[in-house]
C-alpha positions in Angstrom: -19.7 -9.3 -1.2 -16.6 -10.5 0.6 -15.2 -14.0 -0.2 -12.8 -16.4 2.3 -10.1 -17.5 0.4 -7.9 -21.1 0.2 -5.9 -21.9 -2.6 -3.9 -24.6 -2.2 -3.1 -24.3 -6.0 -0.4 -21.8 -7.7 -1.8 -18.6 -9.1 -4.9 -16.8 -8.4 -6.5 -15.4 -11.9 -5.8 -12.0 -13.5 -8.7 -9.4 -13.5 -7.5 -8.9 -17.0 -8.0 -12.8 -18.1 -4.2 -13.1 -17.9 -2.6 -15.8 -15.6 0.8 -14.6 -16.0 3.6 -17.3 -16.9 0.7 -20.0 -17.0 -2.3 -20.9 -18.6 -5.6 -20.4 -17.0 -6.5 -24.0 -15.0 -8.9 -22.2 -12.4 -8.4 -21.3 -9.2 -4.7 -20.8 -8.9 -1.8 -18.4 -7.0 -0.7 -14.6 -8.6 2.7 -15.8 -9.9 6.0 -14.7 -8.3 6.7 -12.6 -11.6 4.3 -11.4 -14.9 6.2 -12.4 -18.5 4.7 -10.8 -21.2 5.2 -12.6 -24.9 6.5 -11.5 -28.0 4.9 -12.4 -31.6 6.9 -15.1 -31.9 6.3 -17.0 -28.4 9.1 -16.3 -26.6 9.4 -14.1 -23.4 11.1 -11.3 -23.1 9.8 -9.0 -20.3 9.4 -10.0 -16.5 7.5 -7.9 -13.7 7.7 -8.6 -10.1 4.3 -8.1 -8.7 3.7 -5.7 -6.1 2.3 -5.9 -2.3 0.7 -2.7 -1.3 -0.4 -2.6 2.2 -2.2 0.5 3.9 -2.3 0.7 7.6 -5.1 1.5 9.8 -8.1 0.2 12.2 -11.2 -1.5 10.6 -14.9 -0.4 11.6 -17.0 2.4 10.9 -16.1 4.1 14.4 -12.2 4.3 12.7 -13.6 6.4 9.1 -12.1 9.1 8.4 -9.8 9.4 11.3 -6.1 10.4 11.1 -4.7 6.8 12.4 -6.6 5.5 8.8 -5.2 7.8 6.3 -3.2 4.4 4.7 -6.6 2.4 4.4 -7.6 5.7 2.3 -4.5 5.1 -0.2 -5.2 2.1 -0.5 -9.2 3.2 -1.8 -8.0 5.7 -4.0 -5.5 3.2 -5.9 -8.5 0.7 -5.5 -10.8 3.3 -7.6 -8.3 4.6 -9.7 -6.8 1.2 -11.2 -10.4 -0.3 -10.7 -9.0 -3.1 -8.4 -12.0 -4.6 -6.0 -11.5 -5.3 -2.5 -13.8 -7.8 -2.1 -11.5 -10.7 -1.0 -10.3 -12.0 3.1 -6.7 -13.5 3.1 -4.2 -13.5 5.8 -6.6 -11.4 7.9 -6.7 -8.7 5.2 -9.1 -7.5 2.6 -7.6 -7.6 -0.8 -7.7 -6.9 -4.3 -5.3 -8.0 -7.1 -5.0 -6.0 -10.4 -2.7 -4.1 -11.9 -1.2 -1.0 -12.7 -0.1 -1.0 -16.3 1.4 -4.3 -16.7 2.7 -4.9 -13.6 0.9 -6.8 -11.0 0.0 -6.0 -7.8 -1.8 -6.8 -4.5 -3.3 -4.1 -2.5 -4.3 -4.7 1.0 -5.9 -3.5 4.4 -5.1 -6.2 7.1 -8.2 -6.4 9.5 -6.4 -7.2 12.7 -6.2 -3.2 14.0 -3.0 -1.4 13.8 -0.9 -3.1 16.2 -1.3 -6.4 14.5 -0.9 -5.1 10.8 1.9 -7.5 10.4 0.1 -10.4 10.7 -1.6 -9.9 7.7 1.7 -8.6 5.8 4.0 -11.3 6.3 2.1 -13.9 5.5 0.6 -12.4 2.4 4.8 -11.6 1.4 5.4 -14.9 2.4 2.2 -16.3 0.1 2.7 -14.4 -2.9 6.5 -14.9 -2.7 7.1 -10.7 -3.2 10.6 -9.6 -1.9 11.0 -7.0 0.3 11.7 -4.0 -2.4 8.2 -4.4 -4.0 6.4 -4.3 -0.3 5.0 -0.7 0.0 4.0 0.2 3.3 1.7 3.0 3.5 0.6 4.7 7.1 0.7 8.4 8.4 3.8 10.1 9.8 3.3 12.6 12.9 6.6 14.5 12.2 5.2 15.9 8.5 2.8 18.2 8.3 -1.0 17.9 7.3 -1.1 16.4 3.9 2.9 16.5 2.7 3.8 12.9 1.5 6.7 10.9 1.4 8.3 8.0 -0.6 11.4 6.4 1.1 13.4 2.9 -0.3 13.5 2.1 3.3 13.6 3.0 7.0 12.8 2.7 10.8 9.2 2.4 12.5 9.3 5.8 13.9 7.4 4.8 16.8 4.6 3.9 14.5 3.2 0.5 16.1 1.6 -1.1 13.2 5.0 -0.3 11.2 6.8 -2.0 14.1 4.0 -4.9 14.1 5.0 -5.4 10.1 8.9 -5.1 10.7 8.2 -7.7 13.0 6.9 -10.1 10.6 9.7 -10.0 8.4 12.1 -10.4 10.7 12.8 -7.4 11.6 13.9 -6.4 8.7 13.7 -2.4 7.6 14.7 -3.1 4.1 11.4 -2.5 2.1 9.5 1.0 1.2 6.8 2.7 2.1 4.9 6.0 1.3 4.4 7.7 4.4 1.2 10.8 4.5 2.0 13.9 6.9 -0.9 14.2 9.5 0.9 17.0 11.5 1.5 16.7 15.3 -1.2 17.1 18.1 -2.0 20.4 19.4 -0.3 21.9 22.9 -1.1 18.9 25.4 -3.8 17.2 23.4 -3.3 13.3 23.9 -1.5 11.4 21.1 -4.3 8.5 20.9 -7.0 11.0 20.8 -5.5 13.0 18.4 -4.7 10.2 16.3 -8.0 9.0 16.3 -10.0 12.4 15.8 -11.2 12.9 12.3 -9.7 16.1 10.2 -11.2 19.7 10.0 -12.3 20.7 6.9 -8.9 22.3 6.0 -7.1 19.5 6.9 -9.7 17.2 4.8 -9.2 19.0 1.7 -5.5 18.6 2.0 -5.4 14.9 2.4 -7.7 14.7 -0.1 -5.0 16.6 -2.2 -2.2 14.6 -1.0 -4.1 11.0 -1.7 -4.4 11.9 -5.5 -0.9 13.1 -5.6 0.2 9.5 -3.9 -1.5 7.7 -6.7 0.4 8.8 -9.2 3.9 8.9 -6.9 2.7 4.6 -6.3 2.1 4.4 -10.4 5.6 5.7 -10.5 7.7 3.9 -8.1 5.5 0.5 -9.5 6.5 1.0 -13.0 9.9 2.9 -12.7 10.9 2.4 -9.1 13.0 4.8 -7.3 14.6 7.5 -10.0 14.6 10.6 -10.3 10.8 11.9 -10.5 10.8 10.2 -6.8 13.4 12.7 -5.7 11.9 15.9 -7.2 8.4 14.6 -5.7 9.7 14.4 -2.3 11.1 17.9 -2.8 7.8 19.1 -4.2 6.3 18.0 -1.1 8.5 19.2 1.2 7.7 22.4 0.2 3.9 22.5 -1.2 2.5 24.3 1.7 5.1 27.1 1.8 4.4 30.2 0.2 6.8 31.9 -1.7 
């Protein structure tokens, strides 16, 4: 069941009975940052809670199809962190969990592609989460079927929902986002048709591949942000479909 939401309060409760930096009053706001205690009261960890967006189109007529690979990232972290999307906010169904301590919001804004940012900025804006922790995830044209590939920051790439979300934070470029290789169309096949045709069964296999592989690269830019394991699994990527 999907609920409206309006909380005019300051924290919306932890799945894990945790409010964090507040006691449980109800109804209330995820807070800007997660402190966890020590024995003796005090606080000496923070966390910055995360905003994880996947772009696509909503309906059943859009399952499946190449343009809706990002809604798919955003169901595999869903099932694999056990976070429900059962919530409407900011024109977007959402969930709010966790992976390991840190917080984090996942999302699929509802508005179709071209209006993703509608959804994002307001739900940044909401949940007061800076650009750094705002991962976009959508599918890239120029990498091939199934290759993945986490960058700190960067341009649209002609991608109109990742224009429509630049858009809504003014313009800025400044925030990452995990991009999944869908390959380019065929000869003259037409973009929009190719973009919204569903995989073969090759191609299905390697997405499906490449979205487990994107859980754990999202588990490690959440808990570690950009080191080095980021680096060697853009490499890995880069080359997991050539044989040596």
């Amino acid at each position: 069941m999907l609920h409206a939401i309006s909380v005019p309060s300051t924290c919306i409760p932890y799945p894990r009975s945790r409010c964090f930096g507040q006691r449980n009053r109800g109804s209330r706001r995820l807070c800007l940052r997660a402190s966890l205690s020590d024995n003796n009261g005090g606080f000496k960890v923070e966390y910055t809670p995360w905003l994880i967006v996947g772009l696509g189109n909503p309906g059943i007529k859009y399952h499946g199809t190449r343009h809706n690979v990002g809604f798919e990232m955003i169901d595999q972290i869903s099932r694999s962190e056990g976070i429900v999307l059962n919530t409407i906010q900011s024109k977007a169904l959402i969930g709010i969990g966790a992976i390991g301590e840190v917080p984090i919001l996942l999302a699929k804004p509802q508005a179709y592609m071209n209006f993703s940012g509608e959804s994002v900025g307001p739900l940044a804006a909401y949940y007061q989460v800076p650009l750094r922790h705002i991962l976009l995830v959508y599918d890239e044209m120029s990498l091939p079927n199934g290759v993945l590939r986490l960058q700190p920051k960067g341009g649209h790439g002609h991608h109109n929902g990742v224009k429509s979300v630049m858009g809504h934070l003014d313009g800025s470029r400044e925030f990452p986002r995990l991009c999944i290789g869908i390959g380019n169309p065929p000869g003259a096949m037409d973009m929009k048709a190719y973009l919204l045709q569903k995989f073969s069964p090759v191609e299905r296999n390697q997405i499906d591949e490449a979205l487990e592989q994107g859980v754990e690269a999202v588990r490690t830019v959440v808990l570690s942000g950009f080191s080095q394991k980021i680096t060697r699994f853009n490499l890995g990527q880069k080359y997991k479909h050539h044989k040596v």
